[in-house]
C-alpha positions as CSV (number, residue, x, y, z in Angstrom):
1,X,95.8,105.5,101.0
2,X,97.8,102.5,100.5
3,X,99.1,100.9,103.9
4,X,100.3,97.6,103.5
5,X,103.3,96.1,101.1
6,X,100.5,94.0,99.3
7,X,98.6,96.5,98.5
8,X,101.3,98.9,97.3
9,X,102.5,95.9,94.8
10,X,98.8,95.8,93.8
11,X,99.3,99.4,92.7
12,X,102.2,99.0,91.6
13,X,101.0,96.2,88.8
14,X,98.3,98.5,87.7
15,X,100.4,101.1,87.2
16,X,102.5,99.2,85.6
17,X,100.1,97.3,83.3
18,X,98.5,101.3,82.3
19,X,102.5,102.3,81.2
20,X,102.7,99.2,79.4
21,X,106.2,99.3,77.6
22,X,106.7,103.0,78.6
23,X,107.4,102.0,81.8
24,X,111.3,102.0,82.3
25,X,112.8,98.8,83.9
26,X,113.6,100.7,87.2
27,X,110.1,102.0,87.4
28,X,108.8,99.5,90.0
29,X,111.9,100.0,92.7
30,X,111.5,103.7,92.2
31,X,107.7,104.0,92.6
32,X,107.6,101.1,95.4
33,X,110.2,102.6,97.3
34,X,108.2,105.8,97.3
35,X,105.1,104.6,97.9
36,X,106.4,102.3,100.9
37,X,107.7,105.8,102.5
38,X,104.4,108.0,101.9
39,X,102.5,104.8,103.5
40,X,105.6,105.4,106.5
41,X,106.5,101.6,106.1
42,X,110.1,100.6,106.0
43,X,111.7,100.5,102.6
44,X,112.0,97.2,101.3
45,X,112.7,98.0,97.6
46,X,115.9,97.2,95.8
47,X,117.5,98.3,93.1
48,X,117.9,95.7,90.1
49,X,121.2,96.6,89.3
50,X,123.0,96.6,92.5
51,X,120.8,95.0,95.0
52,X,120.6,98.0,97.5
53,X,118.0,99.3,99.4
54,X,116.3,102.1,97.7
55,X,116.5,105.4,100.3
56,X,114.3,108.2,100.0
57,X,115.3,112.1,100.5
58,X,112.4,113.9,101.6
59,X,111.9,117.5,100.6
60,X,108.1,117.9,101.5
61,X,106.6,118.3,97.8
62,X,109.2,116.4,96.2
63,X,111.5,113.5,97.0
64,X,114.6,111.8,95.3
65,X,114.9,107.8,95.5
66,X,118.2,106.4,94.8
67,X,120.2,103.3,95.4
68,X,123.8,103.0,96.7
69,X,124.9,102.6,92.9
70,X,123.2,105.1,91.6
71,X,121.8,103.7,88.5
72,X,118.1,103.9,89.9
73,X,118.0,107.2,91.0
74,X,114.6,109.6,90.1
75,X,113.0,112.8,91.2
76,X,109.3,112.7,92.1
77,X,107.3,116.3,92.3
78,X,103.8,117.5,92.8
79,X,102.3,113.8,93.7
């Protein structure tokens, strides 16, 4: 289990180098944002078109991350 904010961008750059150009450009403030709350660290993420903190919404098998603007908003199930 990832625990610290290095190692979550460590896994976030593998991930990211796997997707290679499938990965959409909000892909790393979604997934960091999510994996900073599973890990119950404070959510640093922001969202690259407004800025905001990323927030998470919590509905025990799946959760939505979002950002104030709502451009960077995604659904994440069954993880």
């Amino acid at each position: 289990m990832l625990t610290t904010y290095e190692e979550i961008e460590a896994e976030w750059e593998r991930l990211a180098a796997n997707l290679g150009p499938k990965c959409p450009p909000e892909g790393k403030a979604t997934v960091t944002a999510w994996m900073q709350h599973t890990a119950k660290l404070p959510v640093t993420a922001r969202c690259m078109h407004c800025g905001g903190l990323m927030s998470i919404t919590d509905y025990g098998e799946s959760w939505t991350v979002s950002c104030p603007c709502g451009r960077s908003k995604d659904t994440i199930k069954g993880l």
